[in-house]
C-alpha positions in Angstrom: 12.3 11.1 11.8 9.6 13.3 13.4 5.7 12.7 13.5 4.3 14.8 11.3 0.5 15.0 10.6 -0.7 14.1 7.4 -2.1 16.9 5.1 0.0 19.6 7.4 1.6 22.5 6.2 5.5 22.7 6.0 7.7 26.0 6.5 9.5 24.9 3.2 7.8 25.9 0.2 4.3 25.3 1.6 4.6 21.6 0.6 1.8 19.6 2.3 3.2 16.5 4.9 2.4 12.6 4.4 3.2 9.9 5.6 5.7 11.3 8.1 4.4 8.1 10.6 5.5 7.6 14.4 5.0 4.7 16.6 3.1 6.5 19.0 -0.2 7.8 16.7 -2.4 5.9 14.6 -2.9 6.1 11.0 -4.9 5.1 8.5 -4.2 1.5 7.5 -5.9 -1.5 5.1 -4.5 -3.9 2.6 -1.3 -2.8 1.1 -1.1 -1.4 -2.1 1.4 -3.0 -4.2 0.5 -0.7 -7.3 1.1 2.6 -5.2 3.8 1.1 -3.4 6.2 0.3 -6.6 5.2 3.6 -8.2 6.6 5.1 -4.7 9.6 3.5 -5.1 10.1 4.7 -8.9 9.7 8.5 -7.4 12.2 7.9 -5.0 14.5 7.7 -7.3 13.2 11.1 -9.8 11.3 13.3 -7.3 14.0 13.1 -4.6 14.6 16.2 -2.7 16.5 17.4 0.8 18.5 14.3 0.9 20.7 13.6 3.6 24.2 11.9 4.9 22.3 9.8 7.4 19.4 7.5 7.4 16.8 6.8 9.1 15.0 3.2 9.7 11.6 2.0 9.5 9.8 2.7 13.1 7.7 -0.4 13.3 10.1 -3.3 12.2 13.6 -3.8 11.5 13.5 -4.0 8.0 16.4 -2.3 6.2 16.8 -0.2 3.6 21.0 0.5 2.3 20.5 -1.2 -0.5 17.4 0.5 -1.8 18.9 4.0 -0.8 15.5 5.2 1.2 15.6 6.3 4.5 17.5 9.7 3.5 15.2 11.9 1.7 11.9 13.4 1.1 10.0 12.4 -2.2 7.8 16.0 -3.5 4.9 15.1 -6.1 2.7 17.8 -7.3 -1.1 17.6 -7.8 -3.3 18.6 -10.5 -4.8 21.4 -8.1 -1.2 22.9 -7.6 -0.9 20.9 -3.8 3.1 19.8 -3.6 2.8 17.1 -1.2 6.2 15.7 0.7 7.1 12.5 2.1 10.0 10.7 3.5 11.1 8.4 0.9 10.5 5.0 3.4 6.7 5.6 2.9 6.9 3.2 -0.4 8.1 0.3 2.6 5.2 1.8 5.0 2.4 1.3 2.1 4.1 -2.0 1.5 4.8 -3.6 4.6 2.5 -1.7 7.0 -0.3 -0.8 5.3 -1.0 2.4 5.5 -3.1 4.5 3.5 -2.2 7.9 3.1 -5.0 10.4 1.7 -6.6 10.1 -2.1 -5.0 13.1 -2.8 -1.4 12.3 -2.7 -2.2 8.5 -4.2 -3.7 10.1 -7.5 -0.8 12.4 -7.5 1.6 9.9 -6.9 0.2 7.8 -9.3 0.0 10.3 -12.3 3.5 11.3 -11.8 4.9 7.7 -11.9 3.2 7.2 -15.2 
């Protein structure tokens, strides 16, 4: 999976990147957010999009992911302000396990559309 800067703009739709993490860059990191992390996980399953035959595994560990069914897509979440923001669907395990943070933006999206 490439590196992808967060809050980028994509060639597909003008969808905004996040959390496309490589080991190679820093990122924004603190205590992991269990509440944003399982409403993650309940997107990647209804806001799935560009799935593929393959998988990809988690960069920083060797955690894996068959039986959840992440690693293959991209989860897309719209804002209130009309921003469509896309992220591979391992960034639920990233907010879990890793702690990252991704921008407030895509949380209170996230969070709205998991309700």
């Amino acid at each position: 999976m490439p590196f992808l800067p967060d809050l980028t703009s994509r060639m597909h739709g003008g969808a905004v990147t996040v959390g496309w993490l490589g080991t190679e860059q820093p990122y924004p990191q603190g205590p992991p957010d269990q509440e944003l992390a399982q409403a993650l996980l309940r997107l990647a399953s209804t806001h799935r999009v560009r799935q593929t035959r393959g998988s990809h595994q988690c960069p920083f560990c060797t955690a894996s992911f068959n039986d959840l069914g992440l690693g293959s897509a991209e989860i897309q979440v719209k804002a209130s302000d009309g921003t469509v923001y896309a992220a591979p669907d391992l960034i639920a395990h990233y907010v879990a396990e890793h702690g990252y943070q991704p921008p407030a933006g895509f949380v209170a999206a996230v969070l709205a559309a998991a309700e």
